[in-house]
N, C-alpha and C positions, 0 to 999 in steps of 0.2 A: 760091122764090127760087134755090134749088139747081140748076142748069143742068147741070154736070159733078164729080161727084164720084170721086177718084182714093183707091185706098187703097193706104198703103203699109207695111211694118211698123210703123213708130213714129208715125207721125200722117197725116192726113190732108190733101188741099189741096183747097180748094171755089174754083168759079170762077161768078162770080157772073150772073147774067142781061143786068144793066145795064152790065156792063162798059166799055163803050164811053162810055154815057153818065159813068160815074162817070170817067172818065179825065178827060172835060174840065170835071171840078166840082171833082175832087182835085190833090190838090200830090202829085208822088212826095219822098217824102223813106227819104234811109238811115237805116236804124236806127243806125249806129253813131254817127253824126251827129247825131244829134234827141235832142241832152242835154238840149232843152228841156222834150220831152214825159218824159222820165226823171226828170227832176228835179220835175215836176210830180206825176209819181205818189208818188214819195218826199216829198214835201214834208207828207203828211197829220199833220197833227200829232195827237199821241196824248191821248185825252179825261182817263185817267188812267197811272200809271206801270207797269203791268203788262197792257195792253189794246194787241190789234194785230187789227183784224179784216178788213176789205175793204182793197182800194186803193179809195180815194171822192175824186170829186173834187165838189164842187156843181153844180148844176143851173145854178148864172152862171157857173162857170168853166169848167162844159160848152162853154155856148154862146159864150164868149169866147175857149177853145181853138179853136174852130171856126171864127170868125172869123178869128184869126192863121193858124191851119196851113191851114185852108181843109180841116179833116177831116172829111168826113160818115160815115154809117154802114161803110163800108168805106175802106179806104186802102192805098194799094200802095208799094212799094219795090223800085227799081231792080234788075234782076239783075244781076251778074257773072259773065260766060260763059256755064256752064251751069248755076250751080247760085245756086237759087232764094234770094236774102237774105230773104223775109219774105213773108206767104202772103195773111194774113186777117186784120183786125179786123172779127167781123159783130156783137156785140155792145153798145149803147151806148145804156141808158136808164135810169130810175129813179132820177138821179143818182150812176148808178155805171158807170164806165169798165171793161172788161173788155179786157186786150191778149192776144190769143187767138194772136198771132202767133210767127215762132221763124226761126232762120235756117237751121238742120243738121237733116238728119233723124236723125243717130245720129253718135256719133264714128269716125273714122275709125283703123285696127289700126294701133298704136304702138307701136315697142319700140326699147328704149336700153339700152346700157350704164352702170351706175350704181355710184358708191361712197355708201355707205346709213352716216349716223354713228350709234355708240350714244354719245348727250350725256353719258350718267352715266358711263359708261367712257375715255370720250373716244378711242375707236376709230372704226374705218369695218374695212366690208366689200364687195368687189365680188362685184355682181348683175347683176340685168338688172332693170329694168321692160317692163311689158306691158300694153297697154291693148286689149279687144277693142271691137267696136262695137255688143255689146250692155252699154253702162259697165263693165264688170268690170275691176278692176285687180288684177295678180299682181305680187309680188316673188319672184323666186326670188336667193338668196342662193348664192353657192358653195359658203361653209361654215355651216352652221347649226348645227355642234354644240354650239359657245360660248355658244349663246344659250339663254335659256330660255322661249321662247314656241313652240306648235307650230306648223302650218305656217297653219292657218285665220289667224293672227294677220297673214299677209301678205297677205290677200285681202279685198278689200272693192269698195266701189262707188262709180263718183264720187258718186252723189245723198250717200251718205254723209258727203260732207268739206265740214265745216263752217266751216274756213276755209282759206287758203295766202297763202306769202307767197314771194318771193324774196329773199335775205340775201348777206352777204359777213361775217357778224360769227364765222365759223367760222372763216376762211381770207380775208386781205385780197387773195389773185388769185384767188378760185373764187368764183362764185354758187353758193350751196347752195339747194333750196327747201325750204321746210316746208309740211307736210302734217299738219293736223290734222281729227281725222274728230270724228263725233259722239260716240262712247263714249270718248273721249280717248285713242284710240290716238294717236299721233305719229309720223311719218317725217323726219327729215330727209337731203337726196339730193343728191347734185350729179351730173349726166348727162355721162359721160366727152367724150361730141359736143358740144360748144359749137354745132354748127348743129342741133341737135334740143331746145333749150333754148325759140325761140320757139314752135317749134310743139308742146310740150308746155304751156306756160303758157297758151297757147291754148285748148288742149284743156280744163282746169281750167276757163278761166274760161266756156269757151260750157258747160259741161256740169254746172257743179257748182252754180254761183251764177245763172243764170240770172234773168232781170227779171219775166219772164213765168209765172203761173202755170199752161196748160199744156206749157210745156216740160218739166215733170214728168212728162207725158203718155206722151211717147215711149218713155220704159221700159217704163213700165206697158202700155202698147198691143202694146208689142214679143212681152211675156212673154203676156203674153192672147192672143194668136193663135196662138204659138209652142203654148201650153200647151191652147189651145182644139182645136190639129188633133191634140196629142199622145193627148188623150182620145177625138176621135172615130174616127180612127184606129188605136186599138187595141181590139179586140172584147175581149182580155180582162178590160179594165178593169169592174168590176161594176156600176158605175152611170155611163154615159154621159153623164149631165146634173151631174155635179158638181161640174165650173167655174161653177154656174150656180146650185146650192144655197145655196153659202155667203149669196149675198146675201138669200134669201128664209127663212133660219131664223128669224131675229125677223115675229112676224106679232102686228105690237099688237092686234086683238082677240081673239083666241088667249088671247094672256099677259095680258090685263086681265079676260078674263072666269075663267083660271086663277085672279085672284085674288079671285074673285067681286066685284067693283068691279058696284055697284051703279046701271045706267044707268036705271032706272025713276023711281024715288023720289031718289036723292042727288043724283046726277055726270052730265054730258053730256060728248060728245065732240063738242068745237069743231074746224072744217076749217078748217085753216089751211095748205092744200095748194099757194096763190098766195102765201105768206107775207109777207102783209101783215099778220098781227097781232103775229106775230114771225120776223124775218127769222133768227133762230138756234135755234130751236124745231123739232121735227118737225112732217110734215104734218098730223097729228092733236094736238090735247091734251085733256087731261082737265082739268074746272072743276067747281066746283060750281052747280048750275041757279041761275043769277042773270042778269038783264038783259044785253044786246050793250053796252049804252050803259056800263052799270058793269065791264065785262070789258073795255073801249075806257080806260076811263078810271084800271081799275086797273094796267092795261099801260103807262101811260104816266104811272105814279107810279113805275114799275120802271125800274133802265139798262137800257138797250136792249130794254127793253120785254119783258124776261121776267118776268110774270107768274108768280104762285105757281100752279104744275101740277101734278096728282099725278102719282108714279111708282110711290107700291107701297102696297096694302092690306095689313094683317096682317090674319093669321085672327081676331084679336080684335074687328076692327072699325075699327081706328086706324090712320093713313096716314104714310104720309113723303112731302111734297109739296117742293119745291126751287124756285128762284127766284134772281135779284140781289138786289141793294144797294136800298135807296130810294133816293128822288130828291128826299127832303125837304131836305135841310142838315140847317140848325142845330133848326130845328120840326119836320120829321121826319113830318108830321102834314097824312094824307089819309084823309076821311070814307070814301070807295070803299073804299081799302085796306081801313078799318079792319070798314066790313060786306063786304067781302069773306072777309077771316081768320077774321070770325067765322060765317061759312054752312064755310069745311072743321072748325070744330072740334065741327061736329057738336050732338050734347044735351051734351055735359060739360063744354064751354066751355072747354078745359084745353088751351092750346099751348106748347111747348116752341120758341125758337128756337137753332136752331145758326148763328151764325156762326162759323166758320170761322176768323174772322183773329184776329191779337192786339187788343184793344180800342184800343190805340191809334193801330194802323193805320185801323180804324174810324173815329176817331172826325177823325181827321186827312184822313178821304176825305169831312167833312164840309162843308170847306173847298173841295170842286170842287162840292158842290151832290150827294154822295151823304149815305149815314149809314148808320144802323142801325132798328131799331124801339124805339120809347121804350113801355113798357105803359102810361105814363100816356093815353095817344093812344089805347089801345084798349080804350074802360070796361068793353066786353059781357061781355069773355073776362080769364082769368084766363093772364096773359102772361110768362114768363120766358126773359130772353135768357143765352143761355151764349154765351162767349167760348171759342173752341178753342185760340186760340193758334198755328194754322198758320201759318210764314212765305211769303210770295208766291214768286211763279216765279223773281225774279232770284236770291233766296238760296237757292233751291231747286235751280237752277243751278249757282251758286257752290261748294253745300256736293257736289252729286256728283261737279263736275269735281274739288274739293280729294281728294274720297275715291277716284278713280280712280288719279289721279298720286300718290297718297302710297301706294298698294300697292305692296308689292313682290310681283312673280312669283314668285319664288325659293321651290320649294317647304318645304321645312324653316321657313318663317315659319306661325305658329301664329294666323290669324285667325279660328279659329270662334267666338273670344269679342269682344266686340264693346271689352270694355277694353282688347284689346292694338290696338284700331285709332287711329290719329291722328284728334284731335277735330278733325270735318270738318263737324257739326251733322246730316250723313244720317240715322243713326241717332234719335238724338234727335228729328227729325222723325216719323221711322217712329214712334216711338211716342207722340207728339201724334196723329195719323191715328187710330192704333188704339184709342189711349184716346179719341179722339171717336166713333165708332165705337159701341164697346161702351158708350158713355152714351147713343146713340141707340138701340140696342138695349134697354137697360134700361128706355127712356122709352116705348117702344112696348108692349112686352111685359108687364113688372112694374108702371110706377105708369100702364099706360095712358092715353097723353096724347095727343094729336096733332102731329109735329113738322114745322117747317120749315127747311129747311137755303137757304145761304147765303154768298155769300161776297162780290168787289165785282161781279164780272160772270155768275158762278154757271154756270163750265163748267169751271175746275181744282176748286179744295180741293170744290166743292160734288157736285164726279163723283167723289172721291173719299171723302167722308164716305157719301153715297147708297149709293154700292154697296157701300162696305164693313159696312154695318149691315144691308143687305139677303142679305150673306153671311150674317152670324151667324144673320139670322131664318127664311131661308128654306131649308131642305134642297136644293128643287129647282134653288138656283143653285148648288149643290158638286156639281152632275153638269156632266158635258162638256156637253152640249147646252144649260143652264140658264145656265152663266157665258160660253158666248157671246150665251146671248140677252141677259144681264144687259150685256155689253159693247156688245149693239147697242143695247138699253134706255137704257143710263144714261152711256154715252160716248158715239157717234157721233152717237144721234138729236138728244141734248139738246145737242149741238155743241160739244162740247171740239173746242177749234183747234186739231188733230193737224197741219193743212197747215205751221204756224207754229211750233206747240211743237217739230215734228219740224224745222222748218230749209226747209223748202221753201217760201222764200221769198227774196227781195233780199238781199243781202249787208249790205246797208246794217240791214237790220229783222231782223239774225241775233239782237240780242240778247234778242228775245221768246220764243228756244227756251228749251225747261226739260223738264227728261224727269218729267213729272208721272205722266206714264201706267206710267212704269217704276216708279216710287215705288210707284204704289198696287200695281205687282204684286208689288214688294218688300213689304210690308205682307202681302198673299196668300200668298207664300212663309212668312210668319213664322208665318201660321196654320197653314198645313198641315205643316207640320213637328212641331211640337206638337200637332195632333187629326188626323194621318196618316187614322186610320179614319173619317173622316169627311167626305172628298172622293172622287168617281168619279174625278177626274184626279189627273196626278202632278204633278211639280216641271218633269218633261220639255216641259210644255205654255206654260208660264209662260215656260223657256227658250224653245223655239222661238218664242214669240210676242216676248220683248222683241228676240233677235237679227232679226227680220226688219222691226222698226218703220222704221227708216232708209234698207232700201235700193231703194226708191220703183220696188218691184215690184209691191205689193197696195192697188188704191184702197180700201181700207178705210182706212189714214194718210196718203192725198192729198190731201182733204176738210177744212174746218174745220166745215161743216154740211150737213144733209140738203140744204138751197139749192145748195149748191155739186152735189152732186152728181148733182141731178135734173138742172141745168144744163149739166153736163159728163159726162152718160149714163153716169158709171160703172160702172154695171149692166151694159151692154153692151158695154165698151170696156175694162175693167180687170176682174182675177181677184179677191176677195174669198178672202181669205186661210184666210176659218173652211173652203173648197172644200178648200183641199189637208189639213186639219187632220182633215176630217171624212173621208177618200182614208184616212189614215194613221193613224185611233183608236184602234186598237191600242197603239200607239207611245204615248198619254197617258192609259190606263186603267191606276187602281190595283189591284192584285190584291188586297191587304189593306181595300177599301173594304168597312163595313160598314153597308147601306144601313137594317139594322132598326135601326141606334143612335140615340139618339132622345136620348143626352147634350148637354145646352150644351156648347157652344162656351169655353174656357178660353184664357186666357193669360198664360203668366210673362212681365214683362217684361225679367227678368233673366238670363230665356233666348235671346233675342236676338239674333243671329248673323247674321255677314255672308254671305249670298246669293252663295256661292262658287261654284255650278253657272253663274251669270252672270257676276259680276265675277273672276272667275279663268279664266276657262274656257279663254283661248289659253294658262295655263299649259303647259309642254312634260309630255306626259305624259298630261295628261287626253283625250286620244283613244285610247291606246294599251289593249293589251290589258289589263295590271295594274289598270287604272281601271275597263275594263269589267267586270272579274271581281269589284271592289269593289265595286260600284255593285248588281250581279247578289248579290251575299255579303249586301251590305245589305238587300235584297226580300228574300231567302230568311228572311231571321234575322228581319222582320215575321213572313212566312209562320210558321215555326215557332214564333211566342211562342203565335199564334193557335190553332194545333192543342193546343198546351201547353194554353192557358184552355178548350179545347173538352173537353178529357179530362180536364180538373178539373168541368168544370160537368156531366159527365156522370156520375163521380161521386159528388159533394156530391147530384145528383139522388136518386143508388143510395141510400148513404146516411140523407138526410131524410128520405126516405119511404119506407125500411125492407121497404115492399111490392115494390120493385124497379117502382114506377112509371115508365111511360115517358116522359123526357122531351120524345120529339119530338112525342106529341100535346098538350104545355102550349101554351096562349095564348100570342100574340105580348105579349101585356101581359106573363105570366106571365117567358120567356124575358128579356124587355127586364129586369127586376124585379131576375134571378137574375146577367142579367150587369153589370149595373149594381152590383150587391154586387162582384163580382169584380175588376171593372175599379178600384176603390176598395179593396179589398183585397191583402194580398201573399199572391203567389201561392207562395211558397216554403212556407208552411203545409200538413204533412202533410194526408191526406184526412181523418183518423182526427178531428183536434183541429180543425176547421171549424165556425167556431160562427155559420151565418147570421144575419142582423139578423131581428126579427121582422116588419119588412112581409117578409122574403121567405117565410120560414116561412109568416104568414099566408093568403099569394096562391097558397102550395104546397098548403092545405089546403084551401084553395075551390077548387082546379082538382081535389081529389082526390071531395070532394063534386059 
């Protein structure tokens, strides 16, 4: 169909074969004009209160749109001058409307004179703003010494600003505008030029809030080509293809057969590469060998039809499988379902379910025609439902933006403890998470069960309950390479709405963002703070992954599912963020990382602390050298505990076994034994007065045997 294809940095224009003919079948209409078809796409009413997935219109509204507009498969829009208002709509079936089209290919280089107010101060400062036309927006301030944020705090992206408005409630003869971004920074500005007011608000509105979901496109297509000639173009870069890697490090049968997931005897992988058996599912899933007809009918006992799928075997035998809400109501109660559940839970009959919500969110979503699982519905198995307690995205929302704005920057404020923070529910959150978590741990591992996680639509709390217990269980996901596979695993494939949660969407449908994805890494932060030895990566990884979620660089958070983005070539059109991450490894390996430790996973939860390397980070100061020295003083003094324990276990070695045994020929069992005493012991105890425990003692005298 493709006749002429034009590429340009930020998107492309296709001109279609039929041209001609389609000219005298379509109506030209301006977009800026065709509030109808705008308001048609916004109109989708939401099934329940925390769910935004497609623009959909129906199959009769289709064809009765088409009627009125006279719209068939493509449809064109008027230019002005020289520059193109609207390119292509070639998408438009399965009763879902795709508007592929955009008016700008990039914004165009802006700069003003600005007085910038600080609210809490009730001051102003003149600047300039700057906007280039790859989004980037700069403040430069005259004086910045007053302030206390450093200079990254003035720098961000349009994709970033999640909303703006224009006021006079500052000043009743000045329009000020405000500016607020996703991590709750705030600007508010009035532009000294009164004639550079419309064409800034302009600016804003084609580029930040955009209708169209690839107008997102642009950036990301910009930075991928920009970044794609930067790699080939430099021989000394060591691996040539690594714009290209990042997308291909998750390889499902790779990591499925890693977990010996058993395709002979148990489990098949069902192709669901046309995603028609679930439109928010990856291309493949995992089932248990049961009939097409009963896998057809247990999917559509599920919302939107996500069926119960594994995603992770333990070494024991026992799985953590994930899914939505039923679709029973008030009976709750489907035959399929219920010999479904009971072919994953194996010979032991024993499932644990995690939902996620508080129960009487639950129980009040049974009123749209969702619910929960009742055990009575399920005779075969022996069935228990846990309630997590997790609040949904809006208070989820709520409780980061409260916890943003009530920080103060000012450094002399003491928030490593989480009681001197203003009760904003974040925290408190975090620890629902974590404590669901480690009860899915302990259900797999200690009373070996089989569990199912959940939540209503089972791609927030249920992406985060999944991976976070898959942390505790598995070693292999607290290395670098592991916890992006686990990210490609159990967020992207399984379709957490990153297009949406992250804001890249209608202005109108902003209130479905919720930084859930940052939550669960706050939760990751809180482990590895406390079991440091025991992650390949640092805290540094966690940082640059949440600072770069918003500024609609890396189609890895373009996407709400693998759908979207087989459809929109990602792969080929946008850089996969884990590319520059795996370019820069260095920069997120722990030097303290001890891969033979073999200790559980622990957590105080009264140790707790606010994720300062994130939410403080434009602090004034924390770029500067005194911080880098800190930061570097802190590794060191890991470093040195560890050399400390090393010259102690070396030794309590001498010592114990009095023959001057050498400890480097003991067993890895042997070692793991002696430092496990250690790690549990104080180390302030002379060598002389060391009284090991008797399994170490005993595993010292079979290794000398």
């Amino acid at each position: 169909m493709k006749k002429n294809e034009q590429s340009f940095d930020s998107f492309i224009i296709v001109e279609s074969e039929n041209k001609e003919k389609e000219k005298n079948d379509s109506k030209k209409i301006n977009l800026k004009s065709s509030k109808k078809i705008r308001n048609q796409i916004l109109e989708k009413e939401e099934e329940n209160f925390e769910e935004d997935e497609f623009i959909e219109l129906s199959n009769e509204q289709n064809k009765k749109n088409k009627k009125e507009n006279k719209i068939i498969d493509d449809f064109e829009v008027e230019e002005n001058n020289d520059e193109k208002k609207i390119i292509k709509n070639d998408i438009q079936k399965d009763g879902f409307i795709y508007i592929t089209a955009f008016s700008k290919e990039k914004p165009k280089n802006f700069e003003s004179d600005i007085s910038l107010l600080n609210s809490k101060k009730n001051i102003s400062q003149k600047g300039k703003i700057i906007i280039d036309e790859n989004f980037g927006v700069k403040i430069n301030l005259n004086n910045k010494n007053s302030l206390y944020f450093n200079d990254a705090f003035y720098e961000f992206n349009l994709l970033d600003i999640k909303n703006f408005n224009n006021t006079q409630k500052y000043s009743y003869d000045e329009t000020w505008v405000e500016i607020n971004l996703k991590d709750s920074r705030n600007f508010i500005l009035n532009l000294i030029k009164k004639d550079n007011l419309t064409n800034f608000l302009e600016i804003l509105d084609n580029f930040s809030t955009p209708i169209q979901i690839p107008l997102y496109f642009r950036h990301a297509l910009f930075e991928y080509n920009k970044y794609k000639k930067e790699i080939e173009d430099n021989p000394n870069i060591s691996n040539q293809k690594t714009y290209k890697s990042g997308w291909d490090i998750y390889d499902f049968e790779f990591e499925f057969n890693r977990q010996n997931v058993d395709f002979k005897n148990d489990y098949e992988i069902l192709d669901n590469s046309n995603f028609k058996i679930c439109e928010t599912y990856p291309s493949k899933i995992i089932t248990p060998k049961i009939s097409q007809d009963k896998i057809e009918k247990c999917a559509n006992f599920r919302k939107k039809k996500r069926l119960p799928t594994l995603t992770y075997r333990y070494s024991n035998g026992y799985c953590i499988w994930r899914s939505s809400q039923t679709k029973g109501g008030f009976t709750g109660k489907d035959d399929t379902d219920a010999i479904f559940l009971t072919n994953i839970t194996r010979n032991s009959k024993n499932l644990v379910v995690y939902d996620a919500r508080p129960k009487l969110n639950a129980m009040a979503n049974k009123l749209k025609g969702g619910g929960y699982e009742n055990p009575n519905n399920y005779p075969k198995i022996n069935m228990e439902v846990i309630f997590c307690d997790i609040p949904n995205i809006h208070s989820v929302r709520n409780s980061y933006e409260k916890l943003l704005s009530s920080i103060s920057y000012i450094p002399e404020n003491d928030y490593s403890v989480i009681s001197n923070l203003p009760n904003t529910s974040w925290y408190e959150t975090i620890i629902l998470i974590l404590k669901g978590g480690f009860q899915i741990y302990n259900s797999i591992k200690s009373e070996e069960k089989t569990v199912l996680i959940h939540c209503s639509d089972g791609w927030d709390r249920t992406s985060q309950l999944s991976a976070l217990s898959q942390i505790l269980l598995d070693k292999y996901y607290r290395t670098l390479k592991g916890f992006i596979v686990l990210i490609e695993k159990d967020w992207l494939s399984f379709g957490h709405q990153f297009r949406i949660r992250n804001g890249f969407c209608p202005k109108e449908k902003r209130d479905e963002f919720s930084p859930i994805f940052i939550q669960w890494l706050d939760c990751i932060y809180q482990i590895i703070e406390q079991n440091c030895f025991k992650f390949e990566f640092n805290v540094n990884l966690l940082n640059y992954i949440a600072e770069r979620i918003y500024c609609g660089k890396y189609g890895t958070f373009l996407f709400n599912s693998d759908k979207e983005r087989k459809e929109n070539n990602a792969k080929q059109t946008t850089i996969s963020i884990w590319s520059e991450i795996l370019q820069k490894e260095k920069e997120f390996k722990n030097p303290i990382y001890d891969e033979n430790n073999e200790q559980e996973i622990q957590i105080n939860y009264k140790k707790i602390k606010l994720w300062k390397e994130y939410f403080l980070r434009y602090e004034k100061g924390k770029n500067d050298i005194n911080y880098i020295n800190k930061f570097i003083n802190k590794e060191q003094k890991y470093i040195n505990e560890i050399n400390k324990k090393n010259k102690i276990l070396e030794e309590m070695c001498r010592i114990i076994t009095k023959e001057g045994f050498n400890y480097d020929i003991l067993s890895q069992e042997a070692k793991g034994e002696i430092k496990k005493y250690l790690l549990n012991s104080s180390i302030n105890l002379s060598f002389e007065i060391m009284k090991p425990t008797e399994s170490v003692m005993n595993i010292i005298k079979k290794e000398k045997k």
